[in-house]
C-alpha positions in Angstrom: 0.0 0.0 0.0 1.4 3.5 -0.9 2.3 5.7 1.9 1.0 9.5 2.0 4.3 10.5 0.7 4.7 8.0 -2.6 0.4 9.1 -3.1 2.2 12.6 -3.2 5.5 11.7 -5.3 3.3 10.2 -8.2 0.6 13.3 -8.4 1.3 15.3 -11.2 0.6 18.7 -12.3 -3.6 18.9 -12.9 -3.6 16.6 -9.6 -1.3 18.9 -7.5 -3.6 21.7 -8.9 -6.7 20.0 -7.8 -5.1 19.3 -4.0 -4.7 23.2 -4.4 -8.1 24.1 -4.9 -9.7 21.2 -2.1 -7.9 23.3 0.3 -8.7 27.0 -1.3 -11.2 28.3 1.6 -13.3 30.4 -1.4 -14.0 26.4 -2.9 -17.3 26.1 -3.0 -19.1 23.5 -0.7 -20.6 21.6 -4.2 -17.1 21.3 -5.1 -15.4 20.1 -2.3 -18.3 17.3 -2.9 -17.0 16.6 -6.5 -13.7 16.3 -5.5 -14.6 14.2 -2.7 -16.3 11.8 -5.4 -14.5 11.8 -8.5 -10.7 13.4 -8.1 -7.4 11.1 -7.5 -6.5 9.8 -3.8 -4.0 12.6 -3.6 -6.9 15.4 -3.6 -9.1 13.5 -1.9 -6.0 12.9 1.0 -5.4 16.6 1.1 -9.4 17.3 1.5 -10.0 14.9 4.3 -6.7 15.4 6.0 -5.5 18.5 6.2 -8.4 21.5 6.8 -11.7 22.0 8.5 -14.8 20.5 6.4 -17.9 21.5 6.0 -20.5 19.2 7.6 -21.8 18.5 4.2 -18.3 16.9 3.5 -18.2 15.3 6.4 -21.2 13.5 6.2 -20.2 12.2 2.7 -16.4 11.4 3.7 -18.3 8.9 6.2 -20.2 7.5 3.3 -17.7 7.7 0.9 -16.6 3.9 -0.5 -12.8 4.2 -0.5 -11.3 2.5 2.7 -8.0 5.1 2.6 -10.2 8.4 1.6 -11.8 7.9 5.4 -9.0 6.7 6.9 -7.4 10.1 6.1 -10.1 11.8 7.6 -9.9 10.0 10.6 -6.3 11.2 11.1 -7.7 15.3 10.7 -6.0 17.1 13.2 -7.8 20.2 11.6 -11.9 18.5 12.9 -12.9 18.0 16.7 -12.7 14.3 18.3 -16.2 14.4 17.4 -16.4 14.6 14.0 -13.7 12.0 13.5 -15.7 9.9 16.1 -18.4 9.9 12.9 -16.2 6.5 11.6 -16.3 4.3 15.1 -18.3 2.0 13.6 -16.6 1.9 10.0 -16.8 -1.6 9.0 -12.5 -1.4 7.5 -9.9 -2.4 10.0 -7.6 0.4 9.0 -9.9 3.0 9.3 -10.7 2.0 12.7 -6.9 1.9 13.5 -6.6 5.7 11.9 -9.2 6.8 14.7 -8.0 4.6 17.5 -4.3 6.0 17.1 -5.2 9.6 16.8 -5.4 12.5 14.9 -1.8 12.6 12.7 0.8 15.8 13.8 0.6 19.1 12.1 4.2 20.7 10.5 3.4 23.5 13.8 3.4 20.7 16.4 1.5 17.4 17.9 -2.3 17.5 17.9 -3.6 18.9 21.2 -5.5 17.1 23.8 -8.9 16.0 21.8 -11.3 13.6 24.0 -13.7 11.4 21.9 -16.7 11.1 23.1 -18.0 8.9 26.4 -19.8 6.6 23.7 -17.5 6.4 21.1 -15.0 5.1 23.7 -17.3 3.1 25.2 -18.0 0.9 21.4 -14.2 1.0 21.1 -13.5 -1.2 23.9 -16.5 -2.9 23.7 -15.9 -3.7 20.4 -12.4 -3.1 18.9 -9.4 -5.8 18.4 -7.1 -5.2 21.3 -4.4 -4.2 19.0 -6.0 -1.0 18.4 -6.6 0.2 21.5 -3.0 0.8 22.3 -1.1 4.5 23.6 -2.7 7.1 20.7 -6.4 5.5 22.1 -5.6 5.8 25.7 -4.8 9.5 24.8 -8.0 10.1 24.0 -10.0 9.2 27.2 -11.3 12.3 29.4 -10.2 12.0 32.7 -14.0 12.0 33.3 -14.3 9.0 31.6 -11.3 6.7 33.1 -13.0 8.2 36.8 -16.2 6.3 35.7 -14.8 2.7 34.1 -14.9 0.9 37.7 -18.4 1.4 37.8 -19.5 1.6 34.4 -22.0 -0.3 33.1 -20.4 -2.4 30.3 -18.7 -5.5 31.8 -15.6 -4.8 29.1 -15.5 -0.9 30.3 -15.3 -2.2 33.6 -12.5 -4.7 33.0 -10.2 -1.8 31.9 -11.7 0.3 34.6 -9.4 -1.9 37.0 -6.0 -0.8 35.6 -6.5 2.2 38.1 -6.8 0.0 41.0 -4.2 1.6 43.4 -6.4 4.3 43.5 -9.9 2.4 43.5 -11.8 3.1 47.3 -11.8 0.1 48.6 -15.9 -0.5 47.8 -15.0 -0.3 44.2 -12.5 -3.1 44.9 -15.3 -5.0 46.6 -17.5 -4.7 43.8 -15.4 -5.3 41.0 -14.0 -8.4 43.2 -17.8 -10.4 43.4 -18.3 -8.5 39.5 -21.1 -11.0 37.6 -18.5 -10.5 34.9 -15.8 -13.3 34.5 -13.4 -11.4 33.1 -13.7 -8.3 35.3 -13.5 -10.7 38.4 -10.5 -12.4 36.8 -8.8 -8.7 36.3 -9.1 -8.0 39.8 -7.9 -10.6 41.1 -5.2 -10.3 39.3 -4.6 -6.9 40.7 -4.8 -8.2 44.3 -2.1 -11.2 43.3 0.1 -8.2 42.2 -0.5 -6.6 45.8 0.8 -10.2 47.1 4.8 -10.4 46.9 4.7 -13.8 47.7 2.8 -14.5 44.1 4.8 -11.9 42.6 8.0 -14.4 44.1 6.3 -17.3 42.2 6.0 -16.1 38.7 9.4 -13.5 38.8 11.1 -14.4 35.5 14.9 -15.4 36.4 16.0 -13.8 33.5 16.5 -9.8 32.2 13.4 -9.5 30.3 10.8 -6.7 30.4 8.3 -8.6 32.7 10.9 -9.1 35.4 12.0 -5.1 34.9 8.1 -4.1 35.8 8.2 -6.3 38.8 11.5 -5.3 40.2 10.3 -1.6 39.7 6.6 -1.4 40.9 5.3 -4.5 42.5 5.8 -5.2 46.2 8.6 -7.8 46.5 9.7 -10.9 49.2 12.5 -10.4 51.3 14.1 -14.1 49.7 13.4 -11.4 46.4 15.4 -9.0 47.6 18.2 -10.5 48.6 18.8 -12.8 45.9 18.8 -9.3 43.7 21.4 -7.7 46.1 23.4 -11.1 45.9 23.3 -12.6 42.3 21.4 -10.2 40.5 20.0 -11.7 37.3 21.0 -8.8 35.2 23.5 -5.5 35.3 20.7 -3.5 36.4 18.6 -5.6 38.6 19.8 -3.4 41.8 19.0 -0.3 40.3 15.2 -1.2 39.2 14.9 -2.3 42.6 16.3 0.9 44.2 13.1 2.7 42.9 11.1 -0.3 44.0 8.8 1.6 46.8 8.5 -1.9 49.1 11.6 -2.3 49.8 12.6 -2.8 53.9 14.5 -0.3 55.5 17.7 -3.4 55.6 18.1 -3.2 51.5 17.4 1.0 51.4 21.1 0.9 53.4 22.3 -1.3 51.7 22.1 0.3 48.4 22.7 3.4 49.6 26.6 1.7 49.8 26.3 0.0 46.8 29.5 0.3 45.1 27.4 1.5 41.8 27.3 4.7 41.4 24.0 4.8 39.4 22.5 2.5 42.4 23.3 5.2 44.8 21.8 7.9 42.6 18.5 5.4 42.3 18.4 5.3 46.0 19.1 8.8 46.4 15.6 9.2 44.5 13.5 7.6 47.1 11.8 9.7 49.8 11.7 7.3 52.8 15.3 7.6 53.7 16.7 7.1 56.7 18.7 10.4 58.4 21.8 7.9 57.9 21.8 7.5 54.6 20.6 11.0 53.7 23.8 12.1 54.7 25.7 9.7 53.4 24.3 10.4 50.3 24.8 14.0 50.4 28.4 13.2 50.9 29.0 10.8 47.8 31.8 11.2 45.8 30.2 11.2 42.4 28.0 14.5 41.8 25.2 12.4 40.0 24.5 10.9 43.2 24.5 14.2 45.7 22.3 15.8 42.9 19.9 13.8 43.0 20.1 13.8 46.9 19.7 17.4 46.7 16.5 17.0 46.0 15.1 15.0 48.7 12.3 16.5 50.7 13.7 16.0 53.9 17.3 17.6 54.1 17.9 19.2 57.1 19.7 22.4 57.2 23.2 20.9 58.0 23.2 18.7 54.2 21.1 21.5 52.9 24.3 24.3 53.8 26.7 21.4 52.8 25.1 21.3 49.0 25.1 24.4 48.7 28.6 24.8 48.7 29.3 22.0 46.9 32.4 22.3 44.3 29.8 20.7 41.6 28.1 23.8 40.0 25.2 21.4 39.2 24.4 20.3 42.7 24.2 23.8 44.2 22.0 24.5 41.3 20.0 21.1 42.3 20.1 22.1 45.9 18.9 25.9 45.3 15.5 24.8 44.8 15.2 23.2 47.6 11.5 24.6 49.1 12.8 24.4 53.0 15.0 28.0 51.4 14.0 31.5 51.9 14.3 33.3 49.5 17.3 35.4 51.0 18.8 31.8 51.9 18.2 30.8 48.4 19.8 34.1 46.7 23.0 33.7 49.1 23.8 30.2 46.7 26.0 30.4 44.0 23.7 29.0 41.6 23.7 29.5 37.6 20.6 28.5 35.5 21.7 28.3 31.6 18.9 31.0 29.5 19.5 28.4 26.3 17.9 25.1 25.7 14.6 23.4 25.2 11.4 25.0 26.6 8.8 23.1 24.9 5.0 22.7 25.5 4.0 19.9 27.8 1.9 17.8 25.5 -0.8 16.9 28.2 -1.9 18.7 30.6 -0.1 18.5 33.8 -1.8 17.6 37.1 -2.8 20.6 39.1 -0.7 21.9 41.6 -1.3 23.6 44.7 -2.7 27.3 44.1 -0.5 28.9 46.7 3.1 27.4 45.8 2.7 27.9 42.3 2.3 31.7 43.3 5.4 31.2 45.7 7.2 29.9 43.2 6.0 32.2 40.4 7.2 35.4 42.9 10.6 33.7 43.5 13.7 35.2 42.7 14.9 31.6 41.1 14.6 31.4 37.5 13.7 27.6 37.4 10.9 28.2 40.4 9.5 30.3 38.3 9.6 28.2 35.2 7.7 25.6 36.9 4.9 28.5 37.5 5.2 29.3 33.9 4.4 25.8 32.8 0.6 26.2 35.1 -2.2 26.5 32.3 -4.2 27.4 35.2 -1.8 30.5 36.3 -4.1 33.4 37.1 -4.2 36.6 35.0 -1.9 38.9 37.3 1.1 36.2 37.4 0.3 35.5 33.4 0.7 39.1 33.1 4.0 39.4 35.6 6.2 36.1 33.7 5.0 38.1 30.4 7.8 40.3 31.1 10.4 38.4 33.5 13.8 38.5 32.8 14.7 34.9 31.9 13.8 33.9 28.3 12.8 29.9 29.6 10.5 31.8 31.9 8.8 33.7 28.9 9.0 30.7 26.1 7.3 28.2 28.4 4.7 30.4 29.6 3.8 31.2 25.6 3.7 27.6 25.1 1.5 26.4 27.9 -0.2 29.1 28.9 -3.5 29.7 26.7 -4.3 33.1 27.7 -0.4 34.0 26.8 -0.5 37.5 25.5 -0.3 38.2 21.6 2.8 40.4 21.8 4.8 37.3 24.0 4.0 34.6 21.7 5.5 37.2 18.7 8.5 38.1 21.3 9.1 34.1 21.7 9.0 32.9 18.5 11.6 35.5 17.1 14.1 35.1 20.3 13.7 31.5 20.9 14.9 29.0 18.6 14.6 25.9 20.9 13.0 23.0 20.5 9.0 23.2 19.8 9.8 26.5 18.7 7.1 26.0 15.5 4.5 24.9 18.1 3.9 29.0 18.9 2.9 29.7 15.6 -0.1 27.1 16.3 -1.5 29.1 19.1 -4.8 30.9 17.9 -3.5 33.8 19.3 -0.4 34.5 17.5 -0.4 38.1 15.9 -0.8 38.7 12.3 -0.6 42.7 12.0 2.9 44.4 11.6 4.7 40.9 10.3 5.8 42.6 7.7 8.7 44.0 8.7 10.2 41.0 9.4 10.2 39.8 5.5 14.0 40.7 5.2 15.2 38.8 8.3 18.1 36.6 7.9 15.8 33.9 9.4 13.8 31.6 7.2 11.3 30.8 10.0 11.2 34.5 10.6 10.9 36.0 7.4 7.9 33.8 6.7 6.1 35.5 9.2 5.0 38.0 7.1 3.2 35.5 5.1 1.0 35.9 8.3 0.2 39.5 8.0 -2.3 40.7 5.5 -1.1 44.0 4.8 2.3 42.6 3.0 2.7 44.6 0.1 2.6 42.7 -2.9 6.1 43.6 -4.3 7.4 41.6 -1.1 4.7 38.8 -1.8 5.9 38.2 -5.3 9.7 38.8 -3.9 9.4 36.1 -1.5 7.9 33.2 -3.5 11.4 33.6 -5.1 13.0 32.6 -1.7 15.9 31.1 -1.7 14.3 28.7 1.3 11.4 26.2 0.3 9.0 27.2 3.1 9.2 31.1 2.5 8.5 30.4 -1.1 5.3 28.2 -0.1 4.0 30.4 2.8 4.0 33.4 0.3 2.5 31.5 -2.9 -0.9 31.4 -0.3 -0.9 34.9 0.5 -4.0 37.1 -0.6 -1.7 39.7 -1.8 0.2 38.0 -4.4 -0.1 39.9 -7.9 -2.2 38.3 -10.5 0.4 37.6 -12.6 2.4 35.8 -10.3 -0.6 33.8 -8.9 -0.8 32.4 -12.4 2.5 31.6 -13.1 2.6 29.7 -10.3 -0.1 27.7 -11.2 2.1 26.1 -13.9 5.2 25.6 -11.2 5.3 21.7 -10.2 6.6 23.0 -6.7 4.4 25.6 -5.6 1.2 25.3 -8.0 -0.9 23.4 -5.1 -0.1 26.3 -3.1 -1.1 28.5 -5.8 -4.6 26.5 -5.9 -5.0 27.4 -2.4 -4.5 30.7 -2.4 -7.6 32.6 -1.4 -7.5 35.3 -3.5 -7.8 32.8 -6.9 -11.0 33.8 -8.0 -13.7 31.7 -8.6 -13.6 31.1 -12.1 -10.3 30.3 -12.3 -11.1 27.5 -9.7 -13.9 26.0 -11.6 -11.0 26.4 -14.3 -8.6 24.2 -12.6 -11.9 21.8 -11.9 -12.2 21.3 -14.9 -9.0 18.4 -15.3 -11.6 16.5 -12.8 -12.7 13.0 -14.5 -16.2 13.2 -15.1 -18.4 11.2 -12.7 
């Protein structure tokens, strides 16, 4: 089967056209529909994939015959989960694996959180092979939803419902234990085995393998376990995995904290029920990896606190300067250093709430990575939105346009031209990204930059015509769709294999020149 990019490679010049015109917005509703019925896959890919549809299209993309036509449309990042959800019951395997797995990524950045609806996810599981339903599915369940499985009534919704059972009250647990389902019953018992470590002793693979890392990470293990792990570990990093394991007694949490392993120290350093002893001796360890991490631990007191922050590895004062048992004078007095370049990207989910107050503590601190953490709250209130808007430190700034979505206009402009990071593209996704004043920018030495004025609809046309002779692909594309493009160079570009689907699309092709163009449709 032909992927999206060889359906692309073999399109020639009429079909490119036509791919132009099904994402013109001034095409016509009744031509969208002919295109939908009678052009080649490559125009009817670009309709259904990549822009908004007019419920009329919709309704006959669901109809229409060709298994990979809706299986494009099921991948529309451009429609809401609702639309899309239109297919759940489309009788083709792969069109049902387009849905499950999620709308594709834009060229501006992953698809955004988009919940399908309750009862579309409800005929999924009910109904769906179990090879669909895999990670792009589970990222499409509300949290509303996964809070009602337990109880839900479909036996199969229930079933899944017990993946959240460390969490289930324990009347839930009851119920779902004595569940008239087999099935459910047979999940939750399954659940209680894993709460056993005696079971979890009996079926422990001897061997490295991916079953034996989940156990020796997450499930409550023996004290026979335990030791045979610190004695003849099965593989190199048997002791590590069970470093995070959160069972483990108080006898093997000292022991590891001496492990001669450097990145088994640093494992242990992580966990939060350490004893006073081995806090300290952690905070003393020769290799920085492991005192970094230590410096993080909830529970230093101020004598390994004062002790970190001296420390001759610039990376462990700047671990230790977060610390929240600091003041804020305490905190200043470190000799800290927080680098202004890197990677400030949008989280792609949203992040779990956080307590109101210390996100304001830490939004008002003087630490630059305090207040990054603030920056990254979707839920930050106007005054603090307003304050990080403006702070000094550029990570502060870019990750409050990425995450926040009532980031200011003139921030998300300042970002994008400052920051260069990864997820940079991701800004110009945000609906409110200026478009006024771009213009200026259409000499700038940057690519990225200089198509900005694409954006702006009062580029004169001079510049237009200028910049679809760009020396950079993307400039010359952005500009072949902008409104202000002369006449003359509109139709030249209609005859340019590279850039005459962007020609199609450009809004300002008038009408007859698109019933023009349809006219290389096949006749139905």
């Amino acid at each position: 089967m032909p992927t999206p990019a060889d359906i692309w490679a073999d399109a020639d010049l009429p079909t490119r056209r036509l791919a132009g015109v099904a994402l013109n917005p001034s095409t016509p509703t009744d031509l969208l529909l002919r295109l939908l019925a009678d052009a080649p896959l490559a125009v009817r890919m670009v309709l259904c994939r990549d822009r908004v549809l007019p419920d009329a299209v919709v309704d006959a993309v669901v109809e229409h015959p060709d298994t990979r036509t809706r299986g494009f449309f099921a991948q529309n990042p451009h429609v809401g989960p609702a639309r899309r959800a239109l297919l759940v019951r489309d009788p083709d395997w792969l069109v049902r694996a387009h849905l499950a797995e999620g709308p594709r990524p834009t060229p501006t950045g992953p698809a955004g959180p988009g919940y399908l609806p309750g009862d579309a996810v409800e005929y999924m599981i009910t109904t769906y092979e179990a090879e669909l339903l895999g990670g792009g599915f589970h990222r499409q369940i509300s949290a509303e939803f996964r809070r009602a499985m337990p109880t839900h009534p479909e036996a199969k919704v229930r079933a899944w419902g017990t993946g959240s059972w460390s969490v289930l009250p324990a009347g839930t647990r009851a119920a779902l234990l004595a569940d008239p389902d087999d099935d459910v019953r047979r999940r939750a018992r399954q659940r209680v085995r894993e709460e056993d470590p005696a079971w979890v002793e009996s079926v422990l693979p001897p061997h490295a393998c991916h079953a034996r890392t989940d156990a020796l990470l997450h499930l409550p293990l023996t004290a026979q376990v335990v030791r045979g792990v610190l004695a003849d570990p099965a593989g190199a990093d048997d002791r590590a995995m069970i470093a995070r394991n959160p069972s483990l007694p108080p006898d093997a949490v000292v022991r590891l904290a001496a492990d001669p392993d450097p990145e088994v120290r640093r494992e242990t350093a992580s966990r939060a029920d350490l004893g006073p002893t081995e806090r300290r001796t952690l905070v003393a360890d020769p290799d920085p990896r492991v005192r970094r991490t230590a410096a993080r631990h909830p529970d230093l007191g101020p004598d390994e606190r004062s002790a970190l922050a001296v420390d001759t590895d610039p990376r462990v004062r700047l671990a230790v300067s977060v610390h929240p048992a600091w003041t804020e004078t305490e905190r200043a007095a470190i000799d800290y250093e927080v680098a202004v370049d890197g990677d400030f990207s949008a989280d792609p989910w949203p992040r779990p709430p956080r307590d109101a107050a210390a996100v304001r503590r830490d939004a008002l601190s003087g630490h630059p990575l305090l207040r990054r953490e603030a920056a990254r709250e979707r839920a930050l209130p106007p005054d603090l939105v307003a304050r990080l808007a403006v702070d000094d430190d550029p990570g502060v700034r870019v990750l409050l346009a990425q995450n926040h979505p009532g980031a200011p206009p003139g921030l998300l402009l300042r970002c994008f031209l400052g920051y260069t990071g990864s997820g940079r593209e991701h800004l110009l996704a945000r609906p409110d990204f200026p478009s006024e004043g771009l213009a200026v920018h259409a000499g700038d030495d940057d690519p990225a930059v200089r198509a900005l004025a694409a954006r702006d609809p009062q580029t004169a046309p001079h510049l237009v015509e200028h910049l679809t002779r760009d020396p950079d692909p993307a400039v010359r594309a952005a500009f072949a769709r902008h409104p202000n493009l002369p006449p003359s160079r509109l139709a030249e570009l209609l005859d340019d294999e590279e850039l005459a689907h962007r020609a199609a699309a450009n809004p300002a092709l008038p009408l007859a020149a698109i019933h023009r163009l349809a006219a290389a449709l096949p006749q139905g």
